[in-house]
MDTraj code that builds the backbone (N, CA, C; nanometers):
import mdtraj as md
import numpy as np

residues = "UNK UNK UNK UNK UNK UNK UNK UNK UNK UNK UNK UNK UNK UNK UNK UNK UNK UNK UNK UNK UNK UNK UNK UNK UNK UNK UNK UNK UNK UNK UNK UNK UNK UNK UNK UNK UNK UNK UNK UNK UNK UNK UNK UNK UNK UNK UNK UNK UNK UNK UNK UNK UNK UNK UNK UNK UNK UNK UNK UNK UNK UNK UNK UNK UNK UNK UNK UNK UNK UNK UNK UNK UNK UNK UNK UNK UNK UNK UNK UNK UNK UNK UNK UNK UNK UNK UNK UNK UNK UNK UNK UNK UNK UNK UNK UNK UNK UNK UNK UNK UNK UNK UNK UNK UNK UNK UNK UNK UNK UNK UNK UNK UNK UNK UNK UNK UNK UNK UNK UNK UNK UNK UNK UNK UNK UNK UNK".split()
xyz = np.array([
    [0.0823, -0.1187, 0.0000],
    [0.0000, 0.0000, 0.0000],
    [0.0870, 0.1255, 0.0000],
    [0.2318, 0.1054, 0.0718],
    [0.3006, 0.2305, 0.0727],
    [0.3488, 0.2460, -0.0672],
    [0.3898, 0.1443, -0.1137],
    [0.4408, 0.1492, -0.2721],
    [0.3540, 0.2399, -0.3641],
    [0.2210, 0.1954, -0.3634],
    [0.1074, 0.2885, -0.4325],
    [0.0837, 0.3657, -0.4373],
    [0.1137, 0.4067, -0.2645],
    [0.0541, 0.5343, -0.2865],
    [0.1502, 0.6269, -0.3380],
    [0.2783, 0.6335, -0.3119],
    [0.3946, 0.6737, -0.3410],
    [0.4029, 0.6957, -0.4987],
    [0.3173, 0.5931, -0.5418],
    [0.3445, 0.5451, -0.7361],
    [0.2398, 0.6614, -0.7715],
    [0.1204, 0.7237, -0.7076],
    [0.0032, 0.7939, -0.7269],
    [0.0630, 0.9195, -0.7032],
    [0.1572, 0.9442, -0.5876],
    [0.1834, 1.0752, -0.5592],
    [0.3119, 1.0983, -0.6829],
    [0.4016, 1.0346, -0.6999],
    [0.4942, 1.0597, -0.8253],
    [0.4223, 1.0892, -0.9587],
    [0.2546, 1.0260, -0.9415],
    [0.2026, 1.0034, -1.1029],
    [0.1730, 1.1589, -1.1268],
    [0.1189, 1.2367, -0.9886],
    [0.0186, 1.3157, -0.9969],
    [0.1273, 1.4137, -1.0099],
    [0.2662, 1.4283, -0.9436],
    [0.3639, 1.5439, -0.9368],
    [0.3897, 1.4901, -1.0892],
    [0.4564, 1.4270, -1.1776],
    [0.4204, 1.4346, -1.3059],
    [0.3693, 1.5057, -1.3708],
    [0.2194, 1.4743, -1.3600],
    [0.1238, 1.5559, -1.4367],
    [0.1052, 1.6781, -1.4443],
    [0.1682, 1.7130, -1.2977],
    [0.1341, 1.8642, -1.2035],
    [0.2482, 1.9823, -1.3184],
    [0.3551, 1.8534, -1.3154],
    [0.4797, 1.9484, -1.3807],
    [0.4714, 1.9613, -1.5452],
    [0.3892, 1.8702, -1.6063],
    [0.3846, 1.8442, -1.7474],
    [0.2989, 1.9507, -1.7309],
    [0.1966, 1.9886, -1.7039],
    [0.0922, 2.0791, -1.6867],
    [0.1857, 2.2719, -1.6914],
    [0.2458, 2.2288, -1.6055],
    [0.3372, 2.3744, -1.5313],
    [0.4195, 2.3621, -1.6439],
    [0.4879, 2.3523, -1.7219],
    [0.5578, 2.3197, -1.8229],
    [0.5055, 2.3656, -1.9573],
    [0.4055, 2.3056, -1.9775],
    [0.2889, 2.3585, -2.1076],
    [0.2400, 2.4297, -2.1091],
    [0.1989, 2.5098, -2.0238],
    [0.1325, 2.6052, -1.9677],
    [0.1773, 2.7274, -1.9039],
    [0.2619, 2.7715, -1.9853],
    [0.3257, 2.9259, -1.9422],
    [0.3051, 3.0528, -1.9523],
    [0.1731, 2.9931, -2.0666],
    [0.1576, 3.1761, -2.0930],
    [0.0475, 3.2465, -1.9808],
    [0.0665, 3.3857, -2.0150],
    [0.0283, 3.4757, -1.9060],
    [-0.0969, 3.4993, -1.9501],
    [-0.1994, 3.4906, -1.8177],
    [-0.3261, 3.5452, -1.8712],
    [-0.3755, 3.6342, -1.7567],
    [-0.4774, 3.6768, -1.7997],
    [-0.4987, 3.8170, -1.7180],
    [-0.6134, 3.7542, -1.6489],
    [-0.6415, 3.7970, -1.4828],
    [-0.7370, 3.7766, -1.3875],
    [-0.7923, 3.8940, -1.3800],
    [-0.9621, 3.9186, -1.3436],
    [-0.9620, 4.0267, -1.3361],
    [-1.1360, 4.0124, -1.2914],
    [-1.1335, 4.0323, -1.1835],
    [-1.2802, 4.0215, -1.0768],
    [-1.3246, 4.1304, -1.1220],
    [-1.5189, 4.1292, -1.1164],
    [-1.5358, 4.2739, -1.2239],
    [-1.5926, 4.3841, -1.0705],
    [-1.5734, 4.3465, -0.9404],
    [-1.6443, 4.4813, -0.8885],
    [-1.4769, 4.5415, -0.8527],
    [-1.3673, 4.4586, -0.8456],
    [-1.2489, 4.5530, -0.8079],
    [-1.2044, 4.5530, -0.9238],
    [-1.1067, 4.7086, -0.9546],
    [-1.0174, 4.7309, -1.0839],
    [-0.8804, 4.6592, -1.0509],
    [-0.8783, 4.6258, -1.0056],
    [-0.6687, 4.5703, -1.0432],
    [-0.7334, 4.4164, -1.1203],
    [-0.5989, 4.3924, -1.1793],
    [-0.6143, 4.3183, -1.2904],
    [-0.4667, 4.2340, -1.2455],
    [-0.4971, 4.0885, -1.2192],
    [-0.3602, 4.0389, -1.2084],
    [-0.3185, 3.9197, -1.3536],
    [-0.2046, 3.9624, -1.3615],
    [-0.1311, 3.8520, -1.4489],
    [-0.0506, 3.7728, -1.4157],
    [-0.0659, 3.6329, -1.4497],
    [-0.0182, 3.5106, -1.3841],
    [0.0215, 3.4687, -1.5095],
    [0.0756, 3.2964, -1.4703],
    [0.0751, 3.1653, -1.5607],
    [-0.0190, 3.1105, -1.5314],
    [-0.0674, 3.0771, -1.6571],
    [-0.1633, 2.9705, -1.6379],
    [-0.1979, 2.8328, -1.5085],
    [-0.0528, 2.8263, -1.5598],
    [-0.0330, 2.6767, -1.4493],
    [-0.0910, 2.7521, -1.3143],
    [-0.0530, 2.8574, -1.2893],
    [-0.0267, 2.8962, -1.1407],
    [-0.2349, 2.9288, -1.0939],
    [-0.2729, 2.9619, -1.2351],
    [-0.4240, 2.9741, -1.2023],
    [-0.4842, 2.8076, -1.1500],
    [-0.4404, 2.7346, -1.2598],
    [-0.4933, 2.6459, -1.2372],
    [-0.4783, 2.5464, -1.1112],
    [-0.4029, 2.5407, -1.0568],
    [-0.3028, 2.5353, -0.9113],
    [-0.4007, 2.5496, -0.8222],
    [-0.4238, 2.7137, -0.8131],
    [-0.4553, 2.7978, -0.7446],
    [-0.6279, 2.7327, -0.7103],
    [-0.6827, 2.7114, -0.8173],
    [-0.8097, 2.6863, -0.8148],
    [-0.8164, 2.5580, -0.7995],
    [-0.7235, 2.4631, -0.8127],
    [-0.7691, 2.2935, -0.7754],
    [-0.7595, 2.3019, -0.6235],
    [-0.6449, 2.4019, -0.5827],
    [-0.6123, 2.3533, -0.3971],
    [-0.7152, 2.4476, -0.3806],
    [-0.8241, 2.5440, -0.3976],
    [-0.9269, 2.6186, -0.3809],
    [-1.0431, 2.5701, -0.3270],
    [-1.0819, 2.4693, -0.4568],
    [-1.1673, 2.3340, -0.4363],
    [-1.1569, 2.2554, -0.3501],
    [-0.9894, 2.1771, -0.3137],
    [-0.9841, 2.0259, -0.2018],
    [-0.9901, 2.1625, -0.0960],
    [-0.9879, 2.2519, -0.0415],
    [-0.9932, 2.3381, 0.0605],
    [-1.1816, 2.3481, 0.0858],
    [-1.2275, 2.4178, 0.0053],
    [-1.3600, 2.4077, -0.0283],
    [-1.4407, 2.2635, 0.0009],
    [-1.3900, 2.1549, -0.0384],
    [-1.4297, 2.0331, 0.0487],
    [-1.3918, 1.9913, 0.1230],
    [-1.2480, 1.9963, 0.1863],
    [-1.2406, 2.0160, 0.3351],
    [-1.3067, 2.0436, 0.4306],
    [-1.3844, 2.1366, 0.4037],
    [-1.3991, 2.2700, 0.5138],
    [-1.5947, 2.2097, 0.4674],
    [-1.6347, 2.1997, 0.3657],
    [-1.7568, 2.1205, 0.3477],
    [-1.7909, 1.9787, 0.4530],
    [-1.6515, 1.9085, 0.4216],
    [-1.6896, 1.7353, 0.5030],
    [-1.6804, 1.7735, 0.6416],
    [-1.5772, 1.8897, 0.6931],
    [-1.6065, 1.9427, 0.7990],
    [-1.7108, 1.9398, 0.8779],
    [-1.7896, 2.0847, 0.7650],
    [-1.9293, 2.0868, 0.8293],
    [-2.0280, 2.0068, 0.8649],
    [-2.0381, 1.8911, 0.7103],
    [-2.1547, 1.8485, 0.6911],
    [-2.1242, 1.7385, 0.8452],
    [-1.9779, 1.6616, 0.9044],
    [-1.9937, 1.5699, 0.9819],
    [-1.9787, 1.6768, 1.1484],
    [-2.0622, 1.7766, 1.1839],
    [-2.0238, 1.8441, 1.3166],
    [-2.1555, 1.7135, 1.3364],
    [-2.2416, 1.6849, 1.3363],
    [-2.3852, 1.6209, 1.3832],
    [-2.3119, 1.5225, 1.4245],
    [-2.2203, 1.4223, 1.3396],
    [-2.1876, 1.3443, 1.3838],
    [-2.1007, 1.3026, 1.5247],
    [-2.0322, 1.4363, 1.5242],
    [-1.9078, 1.4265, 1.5928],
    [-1.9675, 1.4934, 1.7847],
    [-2.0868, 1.6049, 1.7574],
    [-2.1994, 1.5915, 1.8465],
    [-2.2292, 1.4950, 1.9072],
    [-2.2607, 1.3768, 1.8564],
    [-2.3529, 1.2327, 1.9095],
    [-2.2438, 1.1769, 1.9384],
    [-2.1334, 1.1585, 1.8883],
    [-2.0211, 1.0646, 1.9445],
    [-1.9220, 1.1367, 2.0743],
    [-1.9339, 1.2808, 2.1188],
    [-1.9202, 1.3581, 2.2310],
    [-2.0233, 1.2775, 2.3591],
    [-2.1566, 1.3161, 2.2656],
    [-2.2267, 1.3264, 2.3874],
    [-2.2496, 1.1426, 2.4267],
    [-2.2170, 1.0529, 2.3169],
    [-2.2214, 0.9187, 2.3585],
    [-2.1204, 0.8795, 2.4697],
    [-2.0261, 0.9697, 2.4157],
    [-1.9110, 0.9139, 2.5015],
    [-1.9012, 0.9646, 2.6606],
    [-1.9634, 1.1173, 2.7003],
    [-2.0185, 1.1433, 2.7999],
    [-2.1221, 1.0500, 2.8836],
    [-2.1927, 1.0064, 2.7747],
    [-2.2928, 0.8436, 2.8237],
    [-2.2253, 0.7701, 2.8588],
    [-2.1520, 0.6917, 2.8462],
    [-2.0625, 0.6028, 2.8469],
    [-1.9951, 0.5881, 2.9806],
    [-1.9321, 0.7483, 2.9706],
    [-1.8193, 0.7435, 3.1074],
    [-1.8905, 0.7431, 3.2316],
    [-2.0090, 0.8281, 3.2525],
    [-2.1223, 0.8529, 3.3342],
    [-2.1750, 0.6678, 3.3616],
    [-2.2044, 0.5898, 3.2659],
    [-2.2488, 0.4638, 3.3305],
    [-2.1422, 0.3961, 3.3574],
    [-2.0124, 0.4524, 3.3045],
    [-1.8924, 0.3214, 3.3896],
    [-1.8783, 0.4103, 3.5378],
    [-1.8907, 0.5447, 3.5655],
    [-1.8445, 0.5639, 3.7092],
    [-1.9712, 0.5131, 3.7873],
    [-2.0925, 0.4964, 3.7108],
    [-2.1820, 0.3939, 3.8018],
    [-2.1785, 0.2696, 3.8136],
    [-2.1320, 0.1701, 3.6915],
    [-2.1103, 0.0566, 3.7336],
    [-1.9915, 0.0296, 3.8341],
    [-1.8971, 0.1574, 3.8305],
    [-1.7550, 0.1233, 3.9482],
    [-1.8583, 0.1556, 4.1035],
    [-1.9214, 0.2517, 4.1032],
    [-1.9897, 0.2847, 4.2347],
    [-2.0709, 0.1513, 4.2836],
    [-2.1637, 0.1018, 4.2019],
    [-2.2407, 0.0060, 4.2394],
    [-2.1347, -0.1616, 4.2763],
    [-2.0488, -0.1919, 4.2021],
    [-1.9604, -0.2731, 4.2084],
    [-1.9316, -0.2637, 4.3445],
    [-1.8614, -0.1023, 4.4486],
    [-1.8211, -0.0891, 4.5324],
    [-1.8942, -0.1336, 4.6356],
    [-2.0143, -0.0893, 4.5870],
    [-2.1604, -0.1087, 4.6970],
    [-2.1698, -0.2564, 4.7035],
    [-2.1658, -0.2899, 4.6279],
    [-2.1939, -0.4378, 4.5860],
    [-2.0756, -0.5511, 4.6861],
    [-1.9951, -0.4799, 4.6880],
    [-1.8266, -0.5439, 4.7693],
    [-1.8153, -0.4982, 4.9319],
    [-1.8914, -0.4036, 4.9304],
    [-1.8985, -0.3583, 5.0906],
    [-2.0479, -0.4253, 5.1509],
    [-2.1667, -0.4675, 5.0983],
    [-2.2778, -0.5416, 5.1524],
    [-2.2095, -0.7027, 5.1632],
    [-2.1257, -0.7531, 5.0737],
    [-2.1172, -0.8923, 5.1240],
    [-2.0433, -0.9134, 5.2235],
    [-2.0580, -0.9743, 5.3113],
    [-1.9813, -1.0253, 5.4354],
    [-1.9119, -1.1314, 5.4050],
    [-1.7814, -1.0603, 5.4861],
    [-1.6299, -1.1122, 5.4821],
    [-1.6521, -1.3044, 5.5094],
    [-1.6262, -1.3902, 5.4321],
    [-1.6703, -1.5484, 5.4505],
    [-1.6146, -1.6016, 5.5843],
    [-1.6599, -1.6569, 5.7056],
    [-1.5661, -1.6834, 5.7964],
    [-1.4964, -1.8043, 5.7944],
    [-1.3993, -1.8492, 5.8131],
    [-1.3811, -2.0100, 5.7907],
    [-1.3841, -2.1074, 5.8970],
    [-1.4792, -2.1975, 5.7979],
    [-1.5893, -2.2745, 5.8767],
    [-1.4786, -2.4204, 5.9980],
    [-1.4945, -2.3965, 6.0965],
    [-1.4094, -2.5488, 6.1392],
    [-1.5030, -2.6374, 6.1549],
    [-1.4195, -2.7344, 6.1321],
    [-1.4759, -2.8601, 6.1406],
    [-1.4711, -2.9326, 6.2887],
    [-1.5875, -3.0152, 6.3437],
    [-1.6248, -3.0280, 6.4457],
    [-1.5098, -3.1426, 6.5150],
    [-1.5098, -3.1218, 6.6576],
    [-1.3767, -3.1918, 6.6651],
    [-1.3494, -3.3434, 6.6747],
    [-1.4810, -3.4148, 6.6199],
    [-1.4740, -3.5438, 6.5934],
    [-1.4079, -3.5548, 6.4591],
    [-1.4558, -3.4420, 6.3712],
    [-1.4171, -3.4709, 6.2569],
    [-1.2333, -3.4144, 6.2113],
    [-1.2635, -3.3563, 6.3235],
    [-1.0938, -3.2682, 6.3040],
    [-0.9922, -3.3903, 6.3646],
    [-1.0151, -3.4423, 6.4444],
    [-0.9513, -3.6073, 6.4737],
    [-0.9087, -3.6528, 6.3264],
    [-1.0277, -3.6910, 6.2962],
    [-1.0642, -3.7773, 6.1710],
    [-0.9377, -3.7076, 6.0830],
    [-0.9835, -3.6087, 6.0369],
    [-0.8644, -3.5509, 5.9412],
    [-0.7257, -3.5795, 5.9755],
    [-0.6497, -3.5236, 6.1237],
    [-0.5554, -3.5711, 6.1772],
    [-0.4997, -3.6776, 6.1674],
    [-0.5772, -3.7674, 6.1795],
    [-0.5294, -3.9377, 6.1611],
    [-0.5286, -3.9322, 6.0000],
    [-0.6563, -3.9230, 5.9151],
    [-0.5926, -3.9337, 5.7653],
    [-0.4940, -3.8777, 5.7437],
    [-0.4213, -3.7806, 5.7725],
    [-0.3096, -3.6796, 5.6967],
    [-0.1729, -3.6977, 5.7997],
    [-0.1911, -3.8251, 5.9063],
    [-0.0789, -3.9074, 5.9237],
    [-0.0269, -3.9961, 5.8753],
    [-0.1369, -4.0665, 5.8141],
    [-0.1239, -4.1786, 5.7676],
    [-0.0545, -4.1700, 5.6267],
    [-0.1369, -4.0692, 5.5575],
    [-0.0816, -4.0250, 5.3714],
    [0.0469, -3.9622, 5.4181],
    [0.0882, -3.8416, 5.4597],
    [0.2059, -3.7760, 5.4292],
    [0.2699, -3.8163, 5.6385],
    [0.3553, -3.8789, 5.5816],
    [0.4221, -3.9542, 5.6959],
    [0.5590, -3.8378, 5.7716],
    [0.5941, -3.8674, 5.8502],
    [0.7052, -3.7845, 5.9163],
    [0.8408, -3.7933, 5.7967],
    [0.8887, -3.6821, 5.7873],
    [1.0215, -3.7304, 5.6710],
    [1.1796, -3.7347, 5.7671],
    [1.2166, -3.7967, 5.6408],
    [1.3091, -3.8681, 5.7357],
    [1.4121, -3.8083, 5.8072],
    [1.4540, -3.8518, 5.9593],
    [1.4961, -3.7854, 6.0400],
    [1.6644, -3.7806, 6.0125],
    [1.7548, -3.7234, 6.0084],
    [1.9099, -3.7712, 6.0595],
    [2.0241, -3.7499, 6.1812],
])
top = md.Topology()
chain = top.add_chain()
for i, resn in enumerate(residues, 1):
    res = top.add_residue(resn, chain, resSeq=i)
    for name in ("N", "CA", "C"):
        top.add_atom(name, md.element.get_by_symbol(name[0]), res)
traj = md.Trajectory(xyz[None], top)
């Protein structure tokens, strides 16, 4: 993709210069409510008026997407507003449960265990 685009931007400076090249003679500008009268190159009119245009739609896609960029502000204001409530409620949620106590086992059965866990894992060996 970098190759391409690179191959598009060389194609277009090309054209830009074959254009600027052919196109030297002087022509006269001349807006009719002011009197000055300017003389250019051609090329330089034509220049002038293509980056006129991508400026002109710039400043168009601009406008036409503010609606969009509105709703994705104010979504994202939504958003942050229900995560500092799901962190609040989470909190709430962690301070109502009670701490688990650990349960012992009754002391017939705590025997019981004692003797099994002599029997499996034995004394190791002494020297």
């Amino acid at each position: 993709m970098k190759y391409l685009s690179r191959a598009f931007f060389l194609l277009f400076l090309l054209v830009g210069v074959l254009i600027a090249v052919s196109n030297t003679e002087a022509v006269q500008l001349a807006l009719w409510p002011l009197p000055h009268v300017v003389v250019l190159p051609l090329y330089l009119l034509v220049i002038a008026l293509l980056l006129l245009g991508v400026l002109a739609g710039l400043v168009l896609g601009w406008w036409a997407g503010r609606r969009h960029r509105r709703r994705a502000r104010e979504r994202q204001d939504e958003v942050a507003r229900l995560e500092r409530e799901v962190a609040s409620l989470r909190a709430d949620l962690a301070a109502a449960r009670p701490t688990p106590t650990p349960v012992q086992p009754a002391p017939r059965e705590q025997r019981a265990i004692e003797r099994q866990s002599a029997l499996v894992a034995p004394e190791p060996f002494k020297q």
